[in-house]
C-alpha positions as CSV (number, residue, x, y, z in Angstrom):
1,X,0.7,25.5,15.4
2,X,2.0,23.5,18.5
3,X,5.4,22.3,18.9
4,X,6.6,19.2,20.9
5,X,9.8,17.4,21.0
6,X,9.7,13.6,21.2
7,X,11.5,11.1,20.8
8,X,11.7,9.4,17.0
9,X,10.5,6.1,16.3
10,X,10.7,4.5,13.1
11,X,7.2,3.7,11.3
12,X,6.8,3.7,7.0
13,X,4.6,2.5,4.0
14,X,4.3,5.3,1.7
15,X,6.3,8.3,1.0
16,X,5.5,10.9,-0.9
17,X,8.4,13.6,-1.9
18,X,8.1,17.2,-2.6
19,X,10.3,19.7,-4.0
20,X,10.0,23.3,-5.5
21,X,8.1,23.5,-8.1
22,X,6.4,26.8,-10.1
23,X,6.7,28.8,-6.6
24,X,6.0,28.1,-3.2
25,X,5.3,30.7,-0.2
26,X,7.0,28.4,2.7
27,X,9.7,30.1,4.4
28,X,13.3,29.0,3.3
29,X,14.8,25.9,5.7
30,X,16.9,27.1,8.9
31,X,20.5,27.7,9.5
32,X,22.0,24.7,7.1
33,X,24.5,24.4,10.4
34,X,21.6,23.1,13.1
35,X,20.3,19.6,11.9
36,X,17.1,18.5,14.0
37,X,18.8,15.3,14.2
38,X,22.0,16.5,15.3
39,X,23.5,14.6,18.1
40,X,20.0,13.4,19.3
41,X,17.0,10.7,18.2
42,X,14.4,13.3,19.5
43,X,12.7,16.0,17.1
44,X,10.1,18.6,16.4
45,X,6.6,17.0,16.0
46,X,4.1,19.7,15.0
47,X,0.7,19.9,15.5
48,X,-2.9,21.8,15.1
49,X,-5.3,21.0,17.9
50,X,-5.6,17.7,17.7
51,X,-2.5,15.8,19.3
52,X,-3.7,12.0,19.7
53,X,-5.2,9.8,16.6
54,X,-9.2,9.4,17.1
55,X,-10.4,6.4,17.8
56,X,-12.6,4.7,14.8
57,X,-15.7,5.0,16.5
58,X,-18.4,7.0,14.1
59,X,-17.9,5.8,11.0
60,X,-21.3,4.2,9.0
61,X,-21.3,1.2,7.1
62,X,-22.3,2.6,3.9
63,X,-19.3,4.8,4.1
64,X,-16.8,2.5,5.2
65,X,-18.3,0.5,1.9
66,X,-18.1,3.6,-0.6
67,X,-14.1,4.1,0.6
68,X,-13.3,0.0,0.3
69,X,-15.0,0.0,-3.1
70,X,-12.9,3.2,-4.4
71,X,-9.8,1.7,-3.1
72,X,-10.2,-1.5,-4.5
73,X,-11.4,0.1,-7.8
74,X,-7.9,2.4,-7.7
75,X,-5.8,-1.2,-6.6
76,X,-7.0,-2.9,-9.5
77,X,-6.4,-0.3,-12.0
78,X,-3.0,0.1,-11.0
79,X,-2.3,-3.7,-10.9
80,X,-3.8,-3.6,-14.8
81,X,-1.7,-0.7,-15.8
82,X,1.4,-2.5,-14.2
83,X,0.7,-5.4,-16.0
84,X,0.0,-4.0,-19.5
85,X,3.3,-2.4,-19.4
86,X,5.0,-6.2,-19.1
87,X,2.8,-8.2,-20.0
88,X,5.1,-10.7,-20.1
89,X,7.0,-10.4,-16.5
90,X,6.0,-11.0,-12.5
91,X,4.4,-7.9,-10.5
92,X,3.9,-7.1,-7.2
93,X,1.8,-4.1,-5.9
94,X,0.2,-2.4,-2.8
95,X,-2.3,0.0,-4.7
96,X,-3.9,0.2,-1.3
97,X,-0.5,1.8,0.1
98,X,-0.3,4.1,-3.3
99,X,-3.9,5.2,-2.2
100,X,-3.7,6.1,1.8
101,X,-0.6,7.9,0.7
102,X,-2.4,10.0,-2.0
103,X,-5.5,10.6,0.2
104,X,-3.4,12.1,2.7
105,X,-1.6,14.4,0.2
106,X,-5.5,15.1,-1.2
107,X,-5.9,16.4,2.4
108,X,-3.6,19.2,1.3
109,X,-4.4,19.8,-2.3
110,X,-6.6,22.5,-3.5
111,X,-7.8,23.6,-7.1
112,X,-7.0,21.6,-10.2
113,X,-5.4,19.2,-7.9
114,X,-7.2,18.2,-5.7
115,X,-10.3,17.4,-8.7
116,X,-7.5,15.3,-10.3
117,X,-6.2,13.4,-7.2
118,X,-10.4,12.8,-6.2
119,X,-10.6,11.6,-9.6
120,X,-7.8,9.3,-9.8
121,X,-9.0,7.6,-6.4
122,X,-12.5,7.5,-7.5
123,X,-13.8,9.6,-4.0
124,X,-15.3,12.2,-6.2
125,X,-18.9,11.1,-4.6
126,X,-17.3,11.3,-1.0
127,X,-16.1,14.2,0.8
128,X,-13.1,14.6,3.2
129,X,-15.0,14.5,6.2
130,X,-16.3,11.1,5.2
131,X,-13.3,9.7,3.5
132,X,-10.4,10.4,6.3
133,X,-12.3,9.3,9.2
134,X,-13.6,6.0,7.0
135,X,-10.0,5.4,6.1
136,X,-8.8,6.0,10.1
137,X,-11.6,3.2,10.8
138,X,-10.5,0.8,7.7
139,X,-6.8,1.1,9.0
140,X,-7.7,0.3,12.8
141,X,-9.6,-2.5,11.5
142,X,-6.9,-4.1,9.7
143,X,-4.8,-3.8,12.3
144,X,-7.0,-5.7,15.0
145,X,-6.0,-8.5,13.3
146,X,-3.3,-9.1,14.6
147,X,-2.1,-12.4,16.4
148,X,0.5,-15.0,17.7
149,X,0.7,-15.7,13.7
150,X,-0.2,-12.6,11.9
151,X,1.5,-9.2,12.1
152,X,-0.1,-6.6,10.3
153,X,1.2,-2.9,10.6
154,X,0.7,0.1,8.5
155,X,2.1,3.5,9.2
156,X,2.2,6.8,8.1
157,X,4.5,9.8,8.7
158,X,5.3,12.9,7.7
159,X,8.5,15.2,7.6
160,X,8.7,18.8,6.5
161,X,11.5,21.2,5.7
162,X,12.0,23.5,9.0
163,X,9.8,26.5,9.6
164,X,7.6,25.8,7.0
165,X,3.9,27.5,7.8
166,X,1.8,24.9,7.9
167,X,-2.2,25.0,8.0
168,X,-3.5,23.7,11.1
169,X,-6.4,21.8,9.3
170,X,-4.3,19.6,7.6
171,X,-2.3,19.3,10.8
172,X,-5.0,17.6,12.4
173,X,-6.6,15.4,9.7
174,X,-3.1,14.1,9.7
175,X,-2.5,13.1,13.3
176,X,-6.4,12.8,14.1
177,X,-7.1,10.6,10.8
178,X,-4.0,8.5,9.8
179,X,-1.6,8.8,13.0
180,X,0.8,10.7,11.0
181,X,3.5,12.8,13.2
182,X,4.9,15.7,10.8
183,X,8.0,16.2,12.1
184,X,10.3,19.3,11.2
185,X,14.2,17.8,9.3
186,X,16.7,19.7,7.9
187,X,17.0,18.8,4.3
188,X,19.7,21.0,3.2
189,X,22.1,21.1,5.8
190,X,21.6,17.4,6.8
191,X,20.6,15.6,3.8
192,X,22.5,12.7,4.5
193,X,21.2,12.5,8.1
194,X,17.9,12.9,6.8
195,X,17.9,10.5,4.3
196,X,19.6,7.9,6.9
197,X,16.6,8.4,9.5
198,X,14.0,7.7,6.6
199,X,15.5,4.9,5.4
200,X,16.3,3.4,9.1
201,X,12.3,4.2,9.4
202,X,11.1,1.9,6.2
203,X,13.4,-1.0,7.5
204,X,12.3,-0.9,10.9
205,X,8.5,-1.0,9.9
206,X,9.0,-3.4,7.3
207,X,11.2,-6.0,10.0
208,X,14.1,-5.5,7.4
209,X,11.9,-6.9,4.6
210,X,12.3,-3.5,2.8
211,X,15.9,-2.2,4.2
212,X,15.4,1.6,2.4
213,X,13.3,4.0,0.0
214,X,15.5,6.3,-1.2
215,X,19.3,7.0,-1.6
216,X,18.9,10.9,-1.5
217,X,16.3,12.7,-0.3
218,X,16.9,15.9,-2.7
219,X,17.6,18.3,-0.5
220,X,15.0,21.2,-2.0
221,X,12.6,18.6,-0.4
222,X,9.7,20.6,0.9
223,X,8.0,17.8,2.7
224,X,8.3,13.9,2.2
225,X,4.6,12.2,3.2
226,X,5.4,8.3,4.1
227,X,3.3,5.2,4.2
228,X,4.0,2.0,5.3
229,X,2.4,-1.4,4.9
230,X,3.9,-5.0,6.3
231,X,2.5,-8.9,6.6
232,X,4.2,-11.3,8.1
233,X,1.3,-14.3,8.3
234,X,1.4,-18.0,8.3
235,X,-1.4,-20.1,6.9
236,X,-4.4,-20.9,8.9
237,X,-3.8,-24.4,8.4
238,X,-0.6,-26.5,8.2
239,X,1.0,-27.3,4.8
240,X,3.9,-28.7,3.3
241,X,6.6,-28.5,0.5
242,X,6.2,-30.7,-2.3
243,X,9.1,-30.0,-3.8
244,X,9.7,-29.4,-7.5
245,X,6.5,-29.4,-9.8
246,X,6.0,-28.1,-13.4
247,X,4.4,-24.7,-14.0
248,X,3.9,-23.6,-17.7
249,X,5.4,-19.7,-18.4
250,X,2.8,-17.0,-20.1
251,X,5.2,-17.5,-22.8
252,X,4.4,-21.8,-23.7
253,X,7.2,-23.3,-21.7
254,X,7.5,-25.0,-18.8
255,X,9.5,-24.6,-15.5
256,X,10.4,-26.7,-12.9
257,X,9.2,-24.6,-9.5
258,X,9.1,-25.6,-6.1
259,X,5.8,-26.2,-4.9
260,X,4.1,-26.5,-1.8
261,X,1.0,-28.4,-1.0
262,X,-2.0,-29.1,1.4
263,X,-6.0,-30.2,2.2
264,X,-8.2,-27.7,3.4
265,X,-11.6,-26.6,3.4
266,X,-11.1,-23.7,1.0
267,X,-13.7,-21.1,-1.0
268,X,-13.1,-22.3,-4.6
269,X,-14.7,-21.2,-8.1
270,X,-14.2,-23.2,-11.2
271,X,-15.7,-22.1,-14.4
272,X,-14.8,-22.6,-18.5
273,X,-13.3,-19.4,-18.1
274,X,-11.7,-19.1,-14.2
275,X,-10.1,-21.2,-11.7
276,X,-10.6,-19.4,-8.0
277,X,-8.9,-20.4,-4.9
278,X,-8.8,-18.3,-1.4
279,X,-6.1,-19.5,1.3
280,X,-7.0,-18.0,4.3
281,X,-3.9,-16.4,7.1
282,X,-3.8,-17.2,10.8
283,X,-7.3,-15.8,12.4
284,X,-9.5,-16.4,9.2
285,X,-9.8,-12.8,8.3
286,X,-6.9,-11.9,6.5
287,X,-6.7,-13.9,2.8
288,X,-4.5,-14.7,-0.3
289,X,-7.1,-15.0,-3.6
290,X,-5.7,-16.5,-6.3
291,X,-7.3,-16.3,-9.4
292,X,-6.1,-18.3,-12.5
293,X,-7.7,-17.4,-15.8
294,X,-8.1,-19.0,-19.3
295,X,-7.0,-15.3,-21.1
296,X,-4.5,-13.5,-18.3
297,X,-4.4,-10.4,-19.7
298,X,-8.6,-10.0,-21.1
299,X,-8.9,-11.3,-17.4
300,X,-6.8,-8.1,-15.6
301,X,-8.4,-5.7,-18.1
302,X,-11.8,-6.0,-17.0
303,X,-11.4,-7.0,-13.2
304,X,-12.4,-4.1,-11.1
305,X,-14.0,-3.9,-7.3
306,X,-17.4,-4.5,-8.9
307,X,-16.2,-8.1,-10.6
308,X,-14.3,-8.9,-7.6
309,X,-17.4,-8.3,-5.5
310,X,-19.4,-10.8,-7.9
311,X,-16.6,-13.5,-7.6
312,X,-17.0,-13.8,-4.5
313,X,-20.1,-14.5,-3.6
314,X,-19.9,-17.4,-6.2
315,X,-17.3,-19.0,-4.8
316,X,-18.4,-21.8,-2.1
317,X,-16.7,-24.0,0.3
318,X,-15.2,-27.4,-0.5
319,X,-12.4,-30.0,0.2
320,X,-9.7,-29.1,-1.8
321,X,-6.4,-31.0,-2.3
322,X,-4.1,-28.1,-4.2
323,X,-0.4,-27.4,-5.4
324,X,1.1,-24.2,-5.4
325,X,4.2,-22.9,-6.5
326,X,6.8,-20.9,-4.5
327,X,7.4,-17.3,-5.5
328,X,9.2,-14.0,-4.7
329,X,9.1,-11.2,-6.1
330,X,10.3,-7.1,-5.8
331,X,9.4,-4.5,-7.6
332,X,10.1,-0.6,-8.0
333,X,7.1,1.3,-9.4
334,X,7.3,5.5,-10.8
335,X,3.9,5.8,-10.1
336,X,4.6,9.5,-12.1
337,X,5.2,7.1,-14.9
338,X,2.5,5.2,-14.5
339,X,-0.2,7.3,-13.7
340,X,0.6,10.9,-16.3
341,X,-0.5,9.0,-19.6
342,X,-4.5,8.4,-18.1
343,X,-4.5,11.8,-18.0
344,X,-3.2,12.8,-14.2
345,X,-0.7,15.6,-13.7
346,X,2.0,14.7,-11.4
347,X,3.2,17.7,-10.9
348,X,3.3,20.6,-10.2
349,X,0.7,20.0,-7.0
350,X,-1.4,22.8,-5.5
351,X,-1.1,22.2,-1.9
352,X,-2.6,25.3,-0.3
353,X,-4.8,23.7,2.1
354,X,-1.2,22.3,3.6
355,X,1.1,25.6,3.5
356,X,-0.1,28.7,4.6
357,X,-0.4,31.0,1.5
358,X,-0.6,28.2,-1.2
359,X,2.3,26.3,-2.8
360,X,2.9,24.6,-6.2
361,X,5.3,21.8,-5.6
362,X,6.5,19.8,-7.9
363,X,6.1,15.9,-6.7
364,X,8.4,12.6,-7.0
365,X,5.7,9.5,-6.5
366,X,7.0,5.9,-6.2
367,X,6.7,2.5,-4.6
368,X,8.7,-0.3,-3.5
369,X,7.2,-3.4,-2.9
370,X,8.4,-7.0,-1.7
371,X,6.6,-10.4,-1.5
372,X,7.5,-14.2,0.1
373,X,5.1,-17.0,-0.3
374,X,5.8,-20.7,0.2
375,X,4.6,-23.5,2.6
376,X,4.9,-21.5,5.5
377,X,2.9,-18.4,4.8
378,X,3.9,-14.8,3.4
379,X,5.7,-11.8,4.0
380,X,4.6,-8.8,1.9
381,X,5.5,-5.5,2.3
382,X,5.0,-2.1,0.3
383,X,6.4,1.4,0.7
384,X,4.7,4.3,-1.5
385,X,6.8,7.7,-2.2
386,X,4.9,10.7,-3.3
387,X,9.1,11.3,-1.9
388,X,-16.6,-31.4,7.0
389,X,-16.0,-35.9,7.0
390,X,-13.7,-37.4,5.1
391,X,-14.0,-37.2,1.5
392,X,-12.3,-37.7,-1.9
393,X,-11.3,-34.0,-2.2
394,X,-10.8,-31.8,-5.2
395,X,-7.7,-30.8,-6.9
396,X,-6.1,-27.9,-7.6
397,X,-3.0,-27.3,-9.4
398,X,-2.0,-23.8,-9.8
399,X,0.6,-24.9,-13.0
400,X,0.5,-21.4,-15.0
401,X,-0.1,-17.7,-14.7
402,X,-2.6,-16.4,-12.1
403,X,-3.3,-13.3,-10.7
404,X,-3.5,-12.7,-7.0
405,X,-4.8,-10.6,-4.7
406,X,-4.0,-10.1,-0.4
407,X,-7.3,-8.7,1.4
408,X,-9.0,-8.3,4.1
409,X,-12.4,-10.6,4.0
410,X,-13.9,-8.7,6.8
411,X,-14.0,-5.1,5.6
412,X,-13.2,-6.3,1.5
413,X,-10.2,-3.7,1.2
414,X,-7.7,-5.4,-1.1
415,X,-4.2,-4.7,0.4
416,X,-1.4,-6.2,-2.4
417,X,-2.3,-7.5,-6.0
418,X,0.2,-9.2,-8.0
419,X,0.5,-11.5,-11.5
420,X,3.2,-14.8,-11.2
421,X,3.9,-15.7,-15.0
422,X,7.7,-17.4,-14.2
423,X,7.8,-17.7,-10.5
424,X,11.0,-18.5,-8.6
């Protein structure tokens, strides 16, 4: 294992904490007194033989298609098991955030966990040499992007208690595949310190927009695995408020929301049973898809990456005249919560293809995430811890509960879901 000190720059989306669990063969941290952070913004980055991120270059179609399809599948399921727990209230989501984050812990698993983390992502078909390099493509992808209008980041980092053994495999899947540092911090005799740089890291990749993750990193921490996902877009086209329109609740009554409103050449699907519309961001690649049902709930139960693929392809372009309400929402997730009644053991975690010897740690999985959307565009961000002519157009008005989903219409990868049954 290499050693290099560096300077330490603040990147986040998902975090994923470990402490002690049944045992664990890593060395105990470092003198309590000596703080890597001490008196200086540079650190211990550690790695294996690999000491750059690869560049997305070998990575089939068919693969890059199995990995979309598996995150999409594991987005959607959360979104549904978010949902049926309030089936009455607002929800926003990154499942795709949850998911990076877990397949970079799955890179350290071994045993009964890592079959339960490949089952829960649904990459039981695809192996780690195809998933981490298809995942290191999907990421670059999204982040090409990018324009004058449209900043999309996503980041991952990893910090690990101080002269903890760590397998050089892993090392390099995770600065090779996901551009993950893993950088040595003192959680015992610095806590505080420690804590303060993660949380300085989450609101300087999320622009503020998510200003911290945690209010104590518990100092028996053995690693804390981060993820990071922000979008700042504006519309492709122009629109503009339209001030206060009705919207009617999940619940029978009816609210007076702002609204914004616009024309546009927009994909559209409109059925007995579902109302589609896709809103496209700045560049055309990056989409909101909001989807308003007759049966909300029957709706979110059976939508999976399979259904999503097949409303797409029926929706088709036309000149569409549509109102839209404002919304914002925030939302803490225990993903531990969430995910332990299907069946999937949160902790303790095998991670002995991570630390040299083995280790059973037990693991703290949760999510923040934020979302802005009005006239002007959105702002969405998510943080994982695991730690034609003219025309008489059509109209839309979106006036009660959708769903809604934030992807990527190039590769397919759905990056935020979310359900608005009361906006403001």
């Amino acid at each position: 294992m290499r050693r290099k000190a560096i300077n330490y720059l603040a990147l986040l989306g998902v975090i994923v904490l470990a402490g002690c669990g049944g045992s664990s063969s890593g060395p105990a941290a470092s003198d309590p007194s000596a703080s890597v952070f001490d008196g200086s913004d540079s650190v211990n980055e550690l790695f294996g033989t690999r000491t750059t991120r690869s560049s997305a270059s070998d990575v089939d179609a068919a693969s890059q298609a199995r990995v979309v399809s598996a995150l999409n599948d594991f987005s959607l399921s959360l979104h549904h098991t978010v949902a049926n727990r309030a089936p009455s209230e607002d929800s926003i989501e990154s499942g795709y955030s949850a998911a990076v984050a877990f397949s970079l812990a799955y890179a350290g698993t071994a045993g009964a966990t890592r079959s339960a983390l490949s089952g829960l992502l649904g990459i039981d078909d695809i192996s780690g040499p195809e998933l981490h390099p298809s995942i290191n493509a999907l990421t670059q992808a999204l982040e090409s992007r990018n324009n004058d209008d449209l900043i999309l980041h996503t980041a991952n980092r990893i910090f690990v208690r101080e002269g903890l053994n760590l397998q050089n495999d892993f090392l390099d899947i995770a600065t090779g595949e996901y551009g993950a540092p893993v950088i040595e911090a003192d959680f015992v005799g610095n806590n505080e310190e420690a804590t303060r740089v993660i949380n300085d890291w989450v609101s300087e990749q999320t622009d503020g927009f998510i200003p911290s993750i945690v209010s104590s990193v518990p100092p028996q921490t053995v690693f804390a695995l981060l993820n990071t996902l922000f979008l700042d877009a504006t519309w492709q086209d122009e629109y503009r408020a339209a001030g206060p329109r009705e919207f009617n609740t999940i619940d029978g009554n009816a609210l007076s929301v702002e609204s914004f409103t616009g024309r546009s050449q927009l994909p559209l699907l409109r059925n007995d049973d579902l109302l589609a519309l896709e809103i496209p961001y700045a560049g055309g690649d990056i989409a909101m898809l909001i989807m308003v049902p007759e049966a909300l709930a029957e709706f979110e139960a059976t939508l999976d990456a399979a259904t999503l693929d097949t409303l797409l392809t029926e929706m088709s372009t036309r000149d569409i005249q549509f109102t839209i309400p404002n919304w914002e929402d925030s939302a803490e997730l225990n993903l531990a919560d969430l995910l332990t009644p299907s069946g999937f053991p949160m902790s303790p975690w095998n991670f002995g293809r991570m630390i040299e010897g083995g280790a059973n740690l037990d693991v703290i999985a949760r999510q923040k995430a934020r979302v802005e959307v009005d006239e002007n565009g959105t702002r969405a961000a998510a943080v994982t811890l695991v730690i034609g002519p003219a025309s008489v157009p059509e109209t839309v008005d979106i006036n009660r509960p959708f769903v809604y989903l934030i992807r990527d219409r190039v590769t397919g990868v759905v990056l935020f879901t979310g359900r608005v049954v009361s906006p403001g």
